[in-house]
N, C-alpha and C positions, 0 to 999 in steps of 0.2 A: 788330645790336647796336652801340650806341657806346661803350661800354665795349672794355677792352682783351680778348682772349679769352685764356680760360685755357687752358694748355695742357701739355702732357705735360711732363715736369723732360727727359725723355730727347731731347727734340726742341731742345731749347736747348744742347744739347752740339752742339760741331763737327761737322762730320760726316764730315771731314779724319780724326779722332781713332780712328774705330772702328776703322781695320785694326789699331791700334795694343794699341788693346784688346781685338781680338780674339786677337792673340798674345800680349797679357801674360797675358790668364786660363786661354788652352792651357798654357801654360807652367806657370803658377801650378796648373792640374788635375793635368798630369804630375808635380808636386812633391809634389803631395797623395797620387796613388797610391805615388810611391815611396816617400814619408816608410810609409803605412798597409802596403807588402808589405816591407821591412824591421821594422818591427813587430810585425808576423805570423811572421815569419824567427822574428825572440828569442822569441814567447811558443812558439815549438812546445818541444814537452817535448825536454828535452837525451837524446834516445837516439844521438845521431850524437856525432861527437868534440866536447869541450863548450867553446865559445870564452872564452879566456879575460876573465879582469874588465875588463882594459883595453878587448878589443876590444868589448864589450861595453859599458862604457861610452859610448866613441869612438861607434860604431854609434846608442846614443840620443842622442848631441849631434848626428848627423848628422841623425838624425829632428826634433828640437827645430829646427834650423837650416830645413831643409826644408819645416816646418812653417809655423816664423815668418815665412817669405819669400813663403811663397803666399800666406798669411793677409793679411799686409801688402800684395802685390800686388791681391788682392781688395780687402779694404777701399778704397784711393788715398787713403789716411792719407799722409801727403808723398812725394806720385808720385814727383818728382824724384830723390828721396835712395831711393823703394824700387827703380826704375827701375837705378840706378848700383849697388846691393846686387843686383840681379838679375842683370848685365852679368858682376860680379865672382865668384857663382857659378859663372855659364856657364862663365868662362873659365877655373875652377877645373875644373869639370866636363872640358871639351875635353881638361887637360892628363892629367886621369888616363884618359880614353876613348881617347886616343891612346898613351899608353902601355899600357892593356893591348892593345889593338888591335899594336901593333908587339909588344909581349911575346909575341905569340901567343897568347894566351888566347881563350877563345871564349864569355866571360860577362863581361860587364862590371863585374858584382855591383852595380848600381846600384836593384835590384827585387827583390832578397832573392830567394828562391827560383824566382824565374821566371826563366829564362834568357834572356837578351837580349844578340844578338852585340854587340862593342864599336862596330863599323863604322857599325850604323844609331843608337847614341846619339849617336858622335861626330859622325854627320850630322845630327841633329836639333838637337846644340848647339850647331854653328857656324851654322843656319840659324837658329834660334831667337836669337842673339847678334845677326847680323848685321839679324836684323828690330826686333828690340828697338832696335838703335842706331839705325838707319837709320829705323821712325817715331814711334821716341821721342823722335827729337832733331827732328824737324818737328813733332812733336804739342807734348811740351813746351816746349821750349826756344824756342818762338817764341811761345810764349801768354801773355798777363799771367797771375799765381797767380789771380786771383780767375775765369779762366775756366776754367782746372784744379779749383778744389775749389769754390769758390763758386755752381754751377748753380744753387742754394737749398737752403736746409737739411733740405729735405723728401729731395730728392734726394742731397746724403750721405747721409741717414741710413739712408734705402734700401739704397745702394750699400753702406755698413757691413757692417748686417744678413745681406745678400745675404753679401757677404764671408765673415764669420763661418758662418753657414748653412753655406756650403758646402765650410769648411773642416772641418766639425764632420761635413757627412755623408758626403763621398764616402771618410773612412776607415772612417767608421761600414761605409757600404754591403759595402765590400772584407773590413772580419773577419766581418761577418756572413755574405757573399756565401762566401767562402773561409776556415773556422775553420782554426786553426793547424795541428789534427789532421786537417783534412780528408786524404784520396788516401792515409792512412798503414797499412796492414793490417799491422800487425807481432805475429807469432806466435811470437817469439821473442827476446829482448835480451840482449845478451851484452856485460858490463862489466870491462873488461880491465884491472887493477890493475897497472901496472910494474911498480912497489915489491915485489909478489909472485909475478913470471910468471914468476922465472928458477928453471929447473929442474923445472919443471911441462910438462906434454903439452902441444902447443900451443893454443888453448882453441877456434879456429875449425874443429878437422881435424872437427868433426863435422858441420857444417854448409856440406859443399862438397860436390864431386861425388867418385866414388868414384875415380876415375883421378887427380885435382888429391890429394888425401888418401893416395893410394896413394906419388905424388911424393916427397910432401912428408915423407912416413916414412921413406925412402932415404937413409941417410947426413948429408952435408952439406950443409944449403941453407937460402938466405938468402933471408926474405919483408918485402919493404916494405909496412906499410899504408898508405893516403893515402883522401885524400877530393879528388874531382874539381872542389870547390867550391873547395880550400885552395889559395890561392897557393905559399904556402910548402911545399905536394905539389907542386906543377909543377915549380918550381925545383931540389927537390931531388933529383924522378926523372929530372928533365933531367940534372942533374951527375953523378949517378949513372951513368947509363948512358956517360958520356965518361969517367969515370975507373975504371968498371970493365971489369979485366984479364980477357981473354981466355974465360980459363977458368973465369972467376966466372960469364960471361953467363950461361951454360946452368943454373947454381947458383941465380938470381936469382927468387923469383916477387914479381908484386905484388897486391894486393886492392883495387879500391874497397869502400869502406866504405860510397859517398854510396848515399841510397835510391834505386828503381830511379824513381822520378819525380820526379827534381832534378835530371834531365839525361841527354844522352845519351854514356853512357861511352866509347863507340867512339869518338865524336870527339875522344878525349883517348888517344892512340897511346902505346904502350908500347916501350921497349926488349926486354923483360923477357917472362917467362911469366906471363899472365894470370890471376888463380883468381876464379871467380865464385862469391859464396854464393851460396845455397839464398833462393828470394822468399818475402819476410816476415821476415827476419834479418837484425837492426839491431844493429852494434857500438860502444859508446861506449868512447874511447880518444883519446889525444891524437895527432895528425897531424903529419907524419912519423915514422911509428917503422918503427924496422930492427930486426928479431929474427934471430937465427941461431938455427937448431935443426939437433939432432942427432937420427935418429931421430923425428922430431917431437915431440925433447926440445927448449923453450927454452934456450939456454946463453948466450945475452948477449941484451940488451934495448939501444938507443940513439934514447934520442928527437933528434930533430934540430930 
């Protein structure tokens, strides 16, 4: 043939470029599942303590954020500038993995309901940052624009497509894959009114074990609820147990609330006497509350 031969749009890209691309779309995948299992997080029905508006809000702009960066990244709508947005998540990212990771924590909360230790996210996004700089900055920053976007416009538009495509499906895949309800067998829901619970029988003594219920009827004692997912349960069981006197300890029980498949409880240690409900028995209630009951009479209620 003496004509020019036609050929693939993808063969006319550097070839320098793929490792680059190859960890901007891992990246941009991982962004896609975390934005779609936080999403799934909020739509399960509020049978657990119900987070408030703010956080909830907060929570969808972080989905919105996460979303619009992978999309972006997919597409190579202005590599450059999405490239430098991606850098600046990471390092957002690093700074809160690293802190829960020193806080002690043992979920990162970065994946909504799936537990993920903080140690292997903060490794994936200091590796992920540091490949991102390191061939993004020989891929782009050393190429004329017009061999960054320009391949031909067949090949944008492709690349677009693709983009969008796969921002659209791999959340699709994840609620379909795992509905919000899925793993939830709940045979029982127990809604625990503050405003109304002072002076009333405690409302879980029926749904524990008979020895934890037998306790808890004895006199004076003091039960924290928490949920193993709440920051603000960690912090305040942790202070708890250093500023409580002596002879409070033995007085002290605590209850996870979280359901028995959002994690595993044991790994979050107690000062305190443990009470476990009954499986299938879901409490909605705001996180940290401290009840004192007498008799397994309420007599003060303190949300903290």
């Amino acid at each position: 043939m003496t004509g020019e031969a036609k050929t693939n749009p993808l063969s006319r890209v550097d070839r320098s470029r793929l490792p680059y691309v190859l960890v901007r779309d891992i990246f941009a995948i991982v962004l896609l599942i975390s934005a779609a299992l936080k999403a799934q997080d909020l739509l399960r029905p509020p049978v657990l303590s119900v987070p408030s508006i703010w956080n909830q809000v907060l929570t969808w702009v972080e989905i919105g954020v996460e979303w619009s960066v992978a999309a972006w990244l997919l597409t190579e709508i202005a590599p450059r500038w999405a490239r430098r947005t991606a850098m600046t998540l990471l390092a957002i990212f690093i700074g809160i993995s690293g802190w829960r990771l020193f806080g002690g924590q043992s979920n990162c909360g970065c994946f909504g309901a799936v537990h993920v230790h903080p140690k292997w996210t903060l490794a994936f996004d200091i590796a992920a940052l540091a490949l991102i700089y390191g061939f993004g900055r020989a891929t782009l920053n050393n190429a004329p624009p017009r061999e960054i976007l320009d391949h031909d416009r067949s090949f944008r538009l492709h690349r677009m497509t693709f983009g969008v495509l796969l921002s659209i499906i791999v959340p699709g895949a994840i609620l379909e894959a795992w509905p919000a309800t899925a793993g939830q067998q709940v045979d029982h829901v127990v809604v625990i009114d503050v405003k109304t619970l002072q002076g009333k029988l405690f409302p879980l003594l029926d749904f524990m074990d008979d020895a934890s219920r037998s306790d808890l009827m004895k006199g004076q004692r003091i039960v924290i609820l928490f949920n193993h997912d709440c920051d603000a349960c960690r912090e305040y069981l942790s202070h708890r147990a250093q500023t409580a006197k002596p002879s409070e300890v033995g007085e002290i029980y605590d209850i996870d609330l979280s359901p028995l498949d959002a994690g595993d409880t044991d790994a979050f240690p107690s000062s305190f006497k443990r009470v476990r409900l009954q499986q299938g028995i879901l409490c909605s209630c705001p996180t940290p509350l401290e009840l004192s009951l007498h008799d397994g009479v309420v007599e003060s209620v303190e949300e903290k």
